[in-house]
N, C-alpha and C positions, 0 to 999 in steps of 0.2 A: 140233151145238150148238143149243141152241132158242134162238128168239127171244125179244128182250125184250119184258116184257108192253106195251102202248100206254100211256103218260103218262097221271099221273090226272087229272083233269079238276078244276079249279079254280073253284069257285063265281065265280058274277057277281061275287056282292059282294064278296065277296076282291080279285078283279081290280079293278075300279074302287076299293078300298082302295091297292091297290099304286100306280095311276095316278094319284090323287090325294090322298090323303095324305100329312103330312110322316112321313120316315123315323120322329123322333123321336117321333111320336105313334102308330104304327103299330108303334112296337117295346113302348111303354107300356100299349096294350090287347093286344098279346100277352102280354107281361108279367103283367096283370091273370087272363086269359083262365088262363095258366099256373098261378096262387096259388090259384083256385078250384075248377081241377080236382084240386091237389093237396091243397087242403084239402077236398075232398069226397071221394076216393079214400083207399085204406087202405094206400098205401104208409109205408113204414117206412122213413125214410132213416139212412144210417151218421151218425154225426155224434160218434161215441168216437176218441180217438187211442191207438193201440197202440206197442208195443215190440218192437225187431225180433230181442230177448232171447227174446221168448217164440213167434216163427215162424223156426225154423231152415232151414228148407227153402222153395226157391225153386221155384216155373213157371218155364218158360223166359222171359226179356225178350226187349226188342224198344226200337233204340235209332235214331236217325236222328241224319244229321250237320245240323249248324245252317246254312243257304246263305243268304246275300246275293246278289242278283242283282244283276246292271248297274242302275243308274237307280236305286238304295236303299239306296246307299252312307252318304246323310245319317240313314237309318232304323235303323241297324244297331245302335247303341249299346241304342237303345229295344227293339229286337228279342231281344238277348242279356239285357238288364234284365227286361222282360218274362217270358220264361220261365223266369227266376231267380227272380222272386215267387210267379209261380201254382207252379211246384213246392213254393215251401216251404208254401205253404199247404196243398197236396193232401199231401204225403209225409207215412207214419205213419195213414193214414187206416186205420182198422180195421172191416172192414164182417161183420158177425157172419149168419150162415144167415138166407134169406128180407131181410133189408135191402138197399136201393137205397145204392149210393152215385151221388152226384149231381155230375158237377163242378161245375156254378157254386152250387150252395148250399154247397159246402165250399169255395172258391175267395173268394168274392162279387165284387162288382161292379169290374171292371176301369178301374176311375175314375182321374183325377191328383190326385185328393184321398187315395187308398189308395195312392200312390207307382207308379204304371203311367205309362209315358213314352210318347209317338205311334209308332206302328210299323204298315208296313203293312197296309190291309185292305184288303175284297173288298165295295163296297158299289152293290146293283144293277147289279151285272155290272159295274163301272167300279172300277179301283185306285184305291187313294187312300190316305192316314194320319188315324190316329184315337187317342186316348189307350187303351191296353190293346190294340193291336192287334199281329197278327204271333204270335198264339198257337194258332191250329190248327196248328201245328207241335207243341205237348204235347199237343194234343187227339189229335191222329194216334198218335204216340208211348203214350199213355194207350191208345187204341182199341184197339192191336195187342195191349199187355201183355194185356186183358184177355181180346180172345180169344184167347188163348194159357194165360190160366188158367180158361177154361172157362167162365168168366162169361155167365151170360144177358144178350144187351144188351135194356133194355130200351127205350131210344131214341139213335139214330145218325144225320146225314145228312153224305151227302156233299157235296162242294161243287158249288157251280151251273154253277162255270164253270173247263175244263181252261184257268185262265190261261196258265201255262207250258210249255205241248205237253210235248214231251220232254225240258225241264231238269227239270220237277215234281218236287218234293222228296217225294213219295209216290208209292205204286203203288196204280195206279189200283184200285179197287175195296175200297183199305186205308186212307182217307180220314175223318177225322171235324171235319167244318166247325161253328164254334161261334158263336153270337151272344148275350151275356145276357141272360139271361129268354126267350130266342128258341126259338135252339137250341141244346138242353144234347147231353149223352151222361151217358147213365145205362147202369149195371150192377146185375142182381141176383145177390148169392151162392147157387148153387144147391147148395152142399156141405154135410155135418153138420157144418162146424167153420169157425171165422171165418177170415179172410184180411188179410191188410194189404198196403197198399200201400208201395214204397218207387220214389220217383221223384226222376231229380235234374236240374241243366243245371247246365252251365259254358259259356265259348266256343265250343266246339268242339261240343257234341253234347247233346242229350234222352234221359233213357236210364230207365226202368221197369220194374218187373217186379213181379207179387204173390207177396207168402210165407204159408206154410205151418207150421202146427203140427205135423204129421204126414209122413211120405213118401212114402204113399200117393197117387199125386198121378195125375190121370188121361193121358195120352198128346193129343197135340193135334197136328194137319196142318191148315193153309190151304192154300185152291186157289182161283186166282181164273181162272175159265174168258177162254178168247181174248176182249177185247173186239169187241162188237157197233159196226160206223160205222155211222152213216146218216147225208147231207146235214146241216153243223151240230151233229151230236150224238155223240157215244162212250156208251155203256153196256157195265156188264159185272156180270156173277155172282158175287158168292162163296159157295163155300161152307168149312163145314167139320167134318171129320172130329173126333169125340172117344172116347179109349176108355179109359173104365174099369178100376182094376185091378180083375185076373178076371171081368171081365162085357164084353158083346158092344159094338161100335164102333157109332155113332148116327152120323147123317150131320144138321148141319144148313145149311139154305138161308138166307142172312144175306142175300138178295134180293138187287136190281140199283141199282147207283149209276148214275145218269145225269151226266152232263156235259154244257154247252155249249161247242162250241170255240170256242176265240178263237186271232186271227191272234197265237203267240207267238215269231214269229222273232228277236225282237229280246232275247229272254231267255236269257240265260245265268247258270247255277247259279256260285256262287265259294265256295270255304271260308268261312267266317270266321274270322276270326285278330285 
């Protein structure tokens, strides 16, 4: 198993942003930083809604059950609200050959002014609730459908910190952490023919998958290699397999998610109900 490459190195002034800067102002110039790169760049984002009349055939999905942990019993309403809205807003999303679909620009801003209730979040390594929070749980859900439809990601992070050791409601390396205007996840469609998304939530579960016009659909295996420990840190690999109808299997390296452990004994995963 090879080793994970060494941590990238983080500019000065990055660091001393983090260190003293307010959150709020540090999420605003990234925010800014985000609009200009994408106004200067040539992506082409989805932003049509489809009918799922005219994609008969499905990619495999990819669905996780919805958990409350001890200590987030009072979050929980907000938690199941919460991914009740950003679904309806992403479902039907129709992303045509060479276009980006982007979640927070089809989602937009997880605000209480857009009906998002407080639900837990992950801010600077410390738990806490925030309005629109408790939604990397569809971001994760979302990440897996799409590589399972073959989708080019064109940007993914994982989360900073394994809060939950071993109850963690994801597997490690299948993880996609979101922050607005921060950190998105983006997909490019790399197929001759458009795709749509179809995503849902109820109580009980996140549940996704993209459809298809055609049935030609290519073949697709995840593998997320043993994770790497070191002192404080988990890393691991993924990759994945895709193959073509009638043409040869490509193997791609979807790179190493890194983790910081945190002490999670005190967490235990519960249904919701």
């Amino acid at each position: 198993m090879p080793s994970p490459p060494p941590a990238p190195v983080v500019p000065a002034a990055r660091r001393l942003a983090r260190r003293w800067l307010p959150r709020r102002l540090r999420a605003g110039l990234a925010r800014l930083r985000r609009e200009l790169r994408d106004r200067r760049g040539s992506l082409a984002f989805a932003d049509a809604h489809g009918s799922p009349d005219d994609f008969p055939y499905r990619f495999e999905g990819y669905r996780l059950p919805l958990l409350i942990y001890p200590g987030q019993e009072h979050l929980a309403e907000g938690k199941r609200h919460n991914q009740r809205l950003m679904a309806a807003a992403l479902d039907g999303a129709r992303v045509e050959p060479g276009e980006v679909l982007s979640l927070w620009r089809r989602s937009g801003r997880p605000s209480a002014r857009r009906g998002y209730l407080e639900g837990a979040a992950i801010v600077d390594g410390r738990l806490t609730a925030e309005a629109g929070g408790a939604v990397c749980l569809l971001s994760t859900v979302l990440y897996n459908a799409g590589l399972l439809a073959a989708l080019e990601v064109v940007e993914r992070h994982a989360h900073s910190v394994d809060s939950y050791g071993e109850a963690r409601y994801f597997e490690i390396g299948r993880d996609a952490a979101i922050e607005y205007g921060v950190l998105d996840l983006r997909f490019r469609n790399p197929h001759p023919f458009p795709v749509l998304l179809e995503i849902t939530s109820d109580d009980c579960e996140v549940a996704a998958t993209f459809r298809a016009p055609e049935p030609a659909l290519p073949g697709v295996a995840i593998e997320v290699e043993p994770p790497s420990r070191e002192p404080g840190l988990l890393s691991a690999r993924t990759l994945r397999r895709v193959t073509p109808p009638g043409a040869a299997a490509r193997l791609d390296d979807l790179g190493w998610s890194r983790y910081r452990v945190a002490d999670a004994s005190h967490f235990t995963a519960t249904t919701a109900s």
